[in-house]
N, C-alpha and C positions, 0 to 999 in steps of 0.2 A: 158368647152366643147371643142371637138375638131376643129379642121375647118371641118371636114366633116360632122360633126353634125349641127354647124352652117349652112352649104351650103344648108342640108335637110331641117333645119327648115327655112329658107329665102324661100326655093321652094315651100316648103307647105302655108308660109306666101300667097306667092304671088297668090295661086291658091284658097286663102278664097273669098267667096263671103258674104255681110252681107247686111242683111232687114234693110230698117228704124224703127225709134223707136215705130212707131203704130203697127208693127209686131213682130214677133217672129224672131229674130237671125238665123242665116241660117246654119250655121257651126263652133256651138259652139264646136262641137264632134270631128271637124276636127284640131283642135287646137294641138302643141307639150304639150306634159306633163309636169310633174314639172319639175327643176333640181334642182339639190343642192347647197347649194349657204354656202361657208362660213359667218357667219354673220357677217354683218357691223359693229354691234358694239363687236366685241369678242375685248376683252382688257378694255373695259367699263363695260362693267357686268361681275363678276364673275361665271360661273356655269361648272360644268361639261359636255363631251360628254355623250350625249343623254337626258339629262336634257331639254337643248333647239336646235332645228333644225330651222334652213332657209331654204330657195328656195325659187326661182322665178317660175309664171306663164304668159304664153304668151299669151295676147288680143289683141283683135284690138281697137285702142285708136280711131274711130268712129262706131261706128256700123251701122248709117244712111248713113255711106258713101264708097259702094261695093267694092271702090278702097282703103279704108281707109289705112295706114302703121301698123304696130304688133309692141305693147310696153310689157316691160316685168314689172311684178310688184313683189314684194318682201314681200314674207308671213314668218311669225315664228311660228313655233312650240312649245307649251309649255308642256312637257310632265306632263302626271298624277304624283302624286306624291307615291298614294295609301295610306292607311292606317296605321298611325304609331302602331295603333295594332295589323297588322298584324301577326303571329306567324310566327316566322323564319324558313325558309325553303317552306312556302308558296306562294304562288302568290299574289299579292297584289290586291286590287278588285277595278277592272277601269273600267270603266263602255265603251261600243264601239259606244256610243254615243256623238259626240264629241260637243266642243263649237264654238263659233266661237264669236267673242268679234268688234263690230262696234265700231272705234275709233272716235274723237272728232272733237273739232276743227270749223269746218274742217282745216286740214290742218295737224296736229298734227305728230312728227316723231312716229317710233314706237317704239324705244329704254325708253322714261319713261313709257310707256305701260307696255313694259316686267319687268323692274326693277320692279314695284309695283304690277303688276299682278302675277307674279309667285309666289309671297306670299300669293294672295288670298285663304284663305279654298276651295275656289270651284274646285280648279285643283288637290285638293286632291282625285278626283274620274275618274275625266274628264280632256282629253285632252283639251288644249286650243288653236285656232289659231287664229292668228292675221293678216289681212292683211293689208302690209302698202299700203296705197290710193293710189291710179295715180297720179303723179306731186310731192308727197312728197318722201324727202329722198332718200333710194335705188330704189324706182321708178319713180325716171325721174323728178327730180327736176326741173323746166326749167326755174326758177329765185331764184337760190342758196344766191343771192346777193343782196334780196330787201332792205333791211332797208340799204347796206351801200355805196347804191351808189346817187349821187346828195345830199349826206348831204347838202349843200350851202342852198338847197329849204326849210330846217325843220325851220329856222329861217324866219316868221311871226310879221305881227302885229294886226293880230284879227284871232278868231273861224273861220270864213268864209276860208281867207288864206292858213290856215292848212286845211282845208276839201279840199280845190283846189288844192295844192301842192299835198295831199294823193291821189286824183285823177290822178294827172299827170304821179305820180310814178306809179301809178297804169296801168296807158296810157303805160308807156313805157315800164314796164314790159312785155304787151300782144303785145307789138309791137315787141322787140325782140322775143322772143318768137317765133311769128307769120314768122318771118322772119329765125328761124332756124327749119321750118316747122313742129311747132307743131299747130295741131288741136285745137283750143282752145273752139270750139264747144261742144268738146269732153271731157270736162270735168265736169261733172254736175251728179248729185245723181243719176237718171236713167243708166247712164253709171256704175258707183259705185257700184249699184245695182248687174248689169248684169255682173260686175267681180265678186262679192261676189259668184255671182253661177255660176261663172265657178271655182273658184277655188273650189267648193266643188262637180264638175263634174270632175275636175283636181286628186284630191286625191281618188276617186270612193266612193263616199260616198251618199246614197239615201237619208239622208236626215241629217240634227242637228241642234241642238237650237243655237239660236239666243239670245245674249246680248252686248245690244248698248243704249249708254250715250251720252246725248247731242247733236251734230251732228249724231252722231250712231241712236241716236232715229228716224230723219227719215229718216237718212238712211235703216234701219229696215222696216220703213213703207214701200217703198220704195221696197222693197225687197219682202214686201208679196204682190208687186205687180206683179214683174218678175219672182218670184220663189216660188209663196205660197205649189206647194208639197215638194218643198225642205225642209220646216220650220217644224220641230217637235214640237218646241212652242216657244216662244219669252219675253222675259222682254225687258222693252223700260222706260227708267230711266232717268230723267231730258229732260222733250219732248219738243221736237220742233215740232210742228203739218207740215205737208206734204206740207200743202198751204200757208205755215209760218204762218196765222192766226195776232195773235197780235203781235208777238216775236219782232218787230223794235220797238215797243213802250217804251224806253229806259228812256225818262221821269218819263210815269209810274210805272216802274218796280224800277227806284232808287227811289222814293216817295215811297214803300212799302217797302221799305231796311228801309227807314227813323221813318217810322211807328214803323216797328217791332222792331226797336230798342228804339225806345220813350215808346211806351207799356208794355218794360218791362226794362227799366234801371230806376232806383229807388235809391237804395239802396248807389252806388258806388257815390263819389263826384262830380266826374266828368259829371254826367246826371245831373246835375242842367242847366236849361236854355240849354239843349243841341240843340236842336232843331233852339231855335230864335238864339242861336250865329251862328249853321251853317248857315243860313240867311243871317245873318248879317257879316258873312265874306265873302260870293258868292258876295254879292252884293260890300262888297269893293276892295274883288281880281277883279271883273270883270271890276270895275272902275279905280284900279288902280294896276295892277297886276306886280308880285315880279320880277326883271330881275337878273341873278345870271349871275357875268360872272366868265369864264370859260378859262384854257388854254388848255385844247382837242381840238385845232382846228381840229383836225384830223375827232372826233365827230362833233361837234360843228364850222363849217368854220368862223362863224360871230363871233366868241370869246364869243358867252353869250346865256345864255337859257331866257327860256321867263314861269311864273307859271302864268296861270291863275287859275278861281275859278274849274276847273279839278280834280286838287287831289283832290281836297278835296270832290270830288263827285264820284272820280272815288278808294279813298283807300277803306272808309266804299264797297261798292259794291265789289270789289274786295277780301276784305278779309270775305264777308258775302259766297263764292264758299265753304269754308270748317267748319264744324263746329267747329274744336278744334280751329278757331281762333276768335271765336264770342268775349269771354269773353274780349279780348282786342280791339275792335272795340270803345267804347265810348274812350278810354284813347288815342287812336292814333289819333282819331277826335278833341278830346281837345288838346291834340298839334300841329295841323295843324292849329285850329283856333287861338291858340293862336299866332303860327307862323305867321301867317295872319296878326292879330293886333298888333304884336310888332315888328312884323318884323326881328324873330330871324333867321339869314341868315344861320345859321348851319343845317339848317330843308332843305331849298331848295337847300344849298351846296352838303348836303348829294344827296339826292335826284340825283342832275344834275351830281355828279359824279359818279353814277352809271348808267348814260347813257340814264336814260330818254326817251327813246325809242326808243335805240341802238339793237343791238345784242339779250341782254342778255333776260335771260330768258327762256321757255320751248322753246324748239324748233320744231318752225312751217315754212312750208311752204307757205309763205304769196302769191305766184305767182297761187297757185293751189289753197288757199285759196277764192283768189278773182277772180276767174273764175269760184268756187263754185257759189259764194256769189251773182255772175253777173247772169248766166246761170239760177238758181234756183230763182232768182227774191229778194232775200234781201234787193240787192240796192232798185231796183225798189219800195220793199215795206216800206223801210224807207223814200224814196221819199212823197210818197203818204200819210203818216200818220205823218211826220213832223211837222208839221204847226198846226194840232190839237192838236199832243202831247204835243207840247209846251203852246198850250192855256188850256187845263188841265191842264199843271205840269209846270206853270210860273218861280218859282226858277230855273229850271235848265233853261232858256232863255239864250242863247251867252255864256253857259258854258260846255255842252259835244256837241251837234250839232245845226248846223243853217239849217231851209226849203230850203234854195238858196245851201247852201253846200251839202246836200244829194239830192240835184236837181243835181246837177253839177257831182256828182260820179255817177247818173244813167245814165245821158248823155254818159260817159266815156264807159259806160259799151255795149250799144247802137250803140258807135260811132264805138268800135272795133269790131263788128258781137257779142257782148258774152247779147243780152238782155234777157227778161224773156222768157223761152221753153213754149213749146203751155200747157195752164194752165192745161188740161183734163189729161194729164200725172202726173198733183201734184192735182186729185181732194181725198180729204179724203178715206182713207183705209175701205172695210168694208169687213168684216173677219171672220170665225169662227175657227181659229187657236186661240189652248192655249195658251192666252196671262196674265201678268203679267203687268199693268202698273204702275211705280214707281216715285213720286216727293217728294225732300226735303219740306218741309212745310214753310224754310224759301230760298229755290234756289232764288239767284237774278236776273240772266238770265231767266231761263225758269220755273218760279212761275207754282205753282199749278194752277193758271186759264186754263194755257196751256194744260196741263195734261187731263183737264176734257172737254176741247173743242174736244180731239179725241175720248173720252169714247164712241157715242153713235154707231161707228166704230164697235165696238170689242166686237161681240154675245156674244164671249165665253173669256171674260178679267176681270177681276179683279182688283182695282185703289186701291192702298195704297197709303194713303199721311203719308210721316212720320214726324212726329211734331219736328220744330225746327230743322232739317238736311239740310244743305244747298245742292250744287251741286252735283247729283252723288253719295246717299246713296246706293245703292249695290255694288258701288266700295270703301268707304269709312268706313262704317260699318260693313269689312272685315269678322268675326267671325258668326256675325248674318246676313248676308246678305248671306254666302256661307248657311248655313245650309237651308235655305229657300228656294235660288238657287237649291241646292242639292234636295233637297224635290220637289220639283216642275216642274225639269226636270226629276227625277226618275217617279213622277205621276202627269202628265201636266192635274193637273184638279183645276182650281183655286179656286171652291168652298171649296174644302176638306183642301185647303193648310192650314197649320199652319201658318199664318206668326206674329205672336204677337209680337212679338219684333221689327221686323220694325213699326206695328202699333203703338207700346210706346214712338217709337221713342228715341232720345238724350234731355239730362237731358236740363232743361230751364238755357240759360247762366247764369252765375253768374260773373258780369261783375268788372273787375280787379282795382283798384287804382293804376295803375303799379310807383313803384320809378322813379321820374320824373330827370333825368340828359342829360347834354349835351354831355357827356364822349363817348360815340359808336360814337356820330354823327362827335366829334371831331377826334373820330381814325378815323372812315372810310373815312373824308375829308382828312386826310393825308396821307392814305395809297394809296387813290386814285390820290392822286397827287406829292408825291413821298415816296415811302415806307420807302424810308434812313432815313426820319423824324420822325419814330418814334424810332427808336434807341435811342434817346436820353430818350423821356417818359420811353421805355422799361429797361434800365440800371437804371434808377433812382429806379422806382420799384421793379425791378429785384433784385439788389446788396441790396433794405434794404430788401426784402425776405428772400435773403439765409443768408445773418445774421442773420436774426431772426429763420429759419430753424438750421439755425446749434447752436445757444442757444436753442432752443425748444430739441435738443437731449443732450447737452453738457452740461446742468447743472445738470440733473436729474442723469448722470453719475460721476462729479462729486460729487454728494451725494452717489451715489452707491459705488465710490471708496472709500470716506472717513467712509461710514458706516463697510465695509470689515478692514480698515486698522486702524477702532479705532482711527484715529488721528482727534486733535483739527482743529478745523477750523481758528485759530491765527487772531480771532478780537474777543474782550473784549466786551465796550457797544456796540457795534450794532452787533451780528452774520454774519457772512457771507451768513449762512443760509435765513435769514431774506429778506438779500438784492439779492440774490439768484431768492428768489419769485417772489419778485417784476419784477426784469427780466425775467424770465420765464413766466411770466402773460402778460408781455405785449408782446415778444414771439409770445403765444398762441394765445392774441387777434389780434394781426396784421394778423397770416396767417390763424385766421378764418374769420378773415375780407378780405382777400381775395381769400379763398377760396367760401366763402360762393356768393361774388359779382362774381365771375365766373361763380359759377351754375347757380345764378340769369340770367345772361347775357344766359346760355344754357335754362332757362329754360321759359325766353320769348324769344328768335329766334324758341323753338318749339311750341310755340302758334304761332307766326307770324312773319316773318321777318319782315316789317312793325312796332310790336311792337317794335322795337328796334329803332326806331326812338323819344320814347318817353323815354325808359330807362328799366328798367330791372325789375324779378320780383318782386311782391310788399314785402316780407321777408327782399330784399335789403335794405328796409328803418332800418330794426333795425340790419341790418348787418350792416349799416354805422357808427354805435356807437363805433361800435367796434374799429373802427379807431383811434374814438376821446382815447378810455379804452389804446389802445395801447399805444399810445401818452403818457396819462398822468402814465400810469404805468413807460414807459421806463425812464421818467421824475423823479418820485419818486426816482427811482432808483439810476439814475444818483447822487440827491440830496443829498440820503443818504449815498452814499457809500464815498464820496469827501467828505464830514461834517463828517464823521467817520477818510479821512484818514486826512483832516485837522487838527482836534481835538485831534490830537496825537495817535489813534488809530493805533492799530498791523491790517494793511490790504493787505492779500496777491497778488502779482502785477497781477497773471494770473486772479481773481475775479478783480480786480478793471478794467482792460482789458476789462473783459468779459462784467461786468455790465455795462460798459460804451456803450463799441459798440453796445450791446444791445438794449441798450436806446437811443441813435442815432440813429439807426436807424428803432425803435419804432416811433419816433417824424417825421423821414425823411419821413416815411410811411404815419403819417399821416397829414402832411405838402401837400405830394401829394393828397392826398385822397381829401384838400379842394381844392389844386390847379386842380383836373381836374373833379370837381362836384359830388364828391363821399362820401362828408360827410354831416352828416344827417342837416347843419346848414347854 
């Protein structure tokens, strides 16, 4: 923009006037238009111009407050993609009713949105827009730096501790903040809302559907409060009900992770006694919990992390959000408890060197997060149901929260102006907009009880529960989830809709025996503490590889040659030929032995990163043979071809060369294989 653009829109800024929240907005009309915005993440996502568009829209970050200041927030565009059968030279058929997608979180940047949304089937009719929230990312982050400042505070010596330190940070973060005069009033779903429709008063748009997950759900709600002619019809997928309802009951809702997975793990070895061992390791991480130390001081000030009985409540929940990661769910639990009980430090190693609740990970805006989370009442209602939850659901006691700790975070919330808004603003939606309500059957955050606490809301809604899908099936269930999308915005009448494939839901886990080794946990602990150390593992590997790679092509050519050239192979009793095989078999085995543990290793990181903390796919186990076949082939080899040249035998020096190296490094293979837990024994 220019500066005299900017000069206009500061003048126009300052001559807004705006109603409190019990009223209607006073000068939404009067607002600048979009601009253009290169997008922030261009160099992160690959696509074409026109494919995806940004721009900013300019609100006023209070609306209850007439003087309020004008924050700009930062929307993207997902263009249609249209029909790939379309016939060439045609117009592709996009329908000019657009979408508009409530993101998560809260907090959530918008750059994983796009990268996975653009793939979705449903943009293949319909535009998609995205707006990133107020406080996140390109609009107006205003604590860029939560997690990585007062590191010194994350080191604890109880649950309580850590819920006070998260307080504190939390304190300071609305305190800076507060001090570089942001509103912090002014961040809460009602607001959220009333952006959601301006930016769709911004683009001149009379009305479009709505689809929102998770946080989006009631923010949704939320929305057919401020803007119900806006809304042509809405899907509301992994609900969070408006009044939050039950949603802090955190207890509960891990107690149903634990069910569902006791109900139906059977089969795999690992569900033996799964249930009393997690028990029975809660209760001895909580009495005597793992200390890992550490030289990230940078992370970690106090030189050492601290494992209570957490993970092990918090991996099962966490990897129950997607369903392609159910199937390893039992196998990562049985190596946590074991790690528990034995104490195998390569489990919490790993772990703490990935930061532990550093940086990493999806990137959220923790500062807008927990000014949601204050404003909308979270804190307050985890306050309030603490103390029961835990008398319900005893096992998790002094391991994910303490009553005095979520007492302490509502105080926080209270103490900086951000407590709960006047409740009549969050009272349940009731609606006769074509609505769509959707829950995984196994979500661990926002369980299907949730879901049907808002049904009696929704005249005119429709409840799919989809069996066995965890968080967020219309964003996960990509192919069947747009088709229904599609269908349903094209004729927003939920009786008629087809939706049968959601209703069949995803297939019942079939849960994994994954190959159990400590080999990932071993690299990742040194890659994370210095990468130079594995050069040594990697050469060892490496050099007996392409030996074996380059006998895997060099002897079958030597047979090609000598079949072309008719000449003897110049060994009498044992052929050349003979001893030939034998190298080339173990050759073979070696690099299907590790090609085969490669994939494995690809192909549980895409069930879960988490399974890789227990080891690789279960195939792995009879690819470890392979190691041993290598071994003893290159072995054979070796034997024969030396008792042939000892024995007087005619052996030529490039074969006895070959066979040899071959078989050394056959044996060196798998010499490693036992030395870094890769063989089947």
């Amino acid at each position: 923009m220019s500066g005299t653009v900017i000069a206009a829109v500061a003048a126009l800024a300052g001559s807004a006037a705006f109603a409190p929240d019990s009223a209607e907005p006073l000068a939404w009309h009067d607002l600048p238009g979009p601009v253009d915005l290169v997008c922030p993440f261009r160099g992160e996502i690959d696509y074409e111009p026109g494919e995806i568009e940004c721009g900013f829209i300019t609100v006023p970050e209070n609306r209850a407050d007439p003087g309020s200041r004008l924050i700009r927030l930062h929307f993207v565009r997902i263009a249609a993609t249209g029909d790939e059968n379309t016939e060439a030279g045609a117009e592709p058929e996009v329908r000019d009713d657009p979408i508009i997608y409530l993101t998560g979180g809260p907090g959530v940047v918008v750059a994983p949105y796009v990268e996975r949304l653009r793939e979705h089937e449903v943009v293949r009719h319909r535009d998609l827009y995205i707006l990133e929230q107020r406080g996140i990312g390109a609009s107006g982050d205003f604590c860029p730096h939560f997690n990585d400042t007062n590191r010194a505070a994350l080191w604890t010596e109880s649950l309580y501790e850590t819920e006070v330190a998260a307080g504190e940070r939390m304190r300071a973060c609305f305190q800076a903040a507060a001090a570089a005069g942001i509103d912090l009033s002014g961040y809460n779903t009602i607001e959220n809302a009333r952006d959601v429709r301006a930016l769709r008063e911004a683009l001149g748009l009379e009305q479009w559907n709505v689809w929102g997950i998770s946080y989006g759900s009631i923010l949704g709600q939320m929305l057919l409060r401020e803007d119900p002619d806006g809304v042509r019809a809405i899907v509301l997928d992994a609900i969070v009900p408006i009044d939050i309802g039950d949603l802090m009951r955190i207890g509960r809702w891990g107690n149903l992770v634990l069910e569902n997975i006791h109900s139906t793990c059977e089969d795999a070895s690992v569900c033996e006694n799964l249930v009393a061992r997690v028990d029975a390791a809660l209760e001895r991480a909580k009495a005597d919990p793992v200390i890992v130390a550490t030289d990230q001081v940078e992370l970690f000030p106090a030189g050492k992390v601290r494992f209570g009985g957490e993970i092990l409540a918090f991996a099962p929940f966490s990897m129950m959000y997607e369903q392609d990661a159910h199937p390893a769910v039992p196998a990562v639990m049985n190596t946590l408890i074991n790690a528990i009980e034995t104490r195998d430090m390569t489990v919490f190693e790993l772990l703490a060197s990935g930061g532990a609740g550093g940086s990493a990970g999806i990137p959220i805006a923790l500062g807008m997060a927990n000014a949601i989370r204050c404003n909308d009442g979270f804190y307050a209602s985890a306050a309030e149901v603490a103390a029961s939850d835990l008398e319900e659901n005893p096992r998790f006691r002094g391991v994910i929260f303490t009553p005095e700790g979520a007492a302490h975070q509502a105080r926080v919330c209270e103490e900086e102006g951000l407590g709960p808004r006047h409740r009549e603003a969050y009272a349940p939606v009731e609606t006769d907009v074509p609505a769509l309500i959707v829950n995984g059957g196994w979500d661990p955050v926002t369980p299907p009880a949730l879901a049907r606490a808002i049904l009696p809301g929704f005249a005119n809604g429709r409840y799919i529960e989809v069996p066995y899908a965890g968080h967020g099936p219309t964003r996960s269930m990509s192919e069947c989830a747009a088709g229904v999308l599609t269908a349903f915005f094209d004729d927003p009448d939920p009786a008629v809709l087809d939706a049968a494939c959601l209703e069949e839901g995803v297939a019942r886990p079939v849960y994994l025996d994954l190959f159990q080794t400590s080999a990932i946990r071993r690299a990742g602990i040194m890659a994370a503490d210095d990468p130079k150390t594995l050069a040594g593992p990697g050469a060892w590997a490496g050099v007996s590889l392409l030996v074996l790679m380059i006998a895997l092509v060099a002897f079958p050519l030597a047979w090609l040659t000598r079949a072309v050239d008719r000449r003897t192979t110049g060994v009498s009793a044992v052929p050349a030929a003979g001893v030939q095989w034998l190298a080339w078999f173990a050759a073979l085995s070696g690099l299907g032995f590790a090609g085969l543990m490669g994939f494995a290793g690809y192909q549980a990181s895409e069930v879960s990163q988490y399974a890789l903390l227990t080891g690789l796919a279960p195939f792995a186990a009879m690819a470890s043979w392979l190691s041993v076949l290598a071994g003893l082939f290159g072995l054979a080899g070796i034997v024969q071809v030396w008792r042939a040249r000892s024995g007087g035998r005619e052996v030529r020096s490039g074969t006895l060369a070959g066979v040899t190296l071959t078989g050394l490094a056959a044996l060196s293979l798998m010499v490693f294989a036992f030395a870094w837990d890769l063989a089947p024994l």
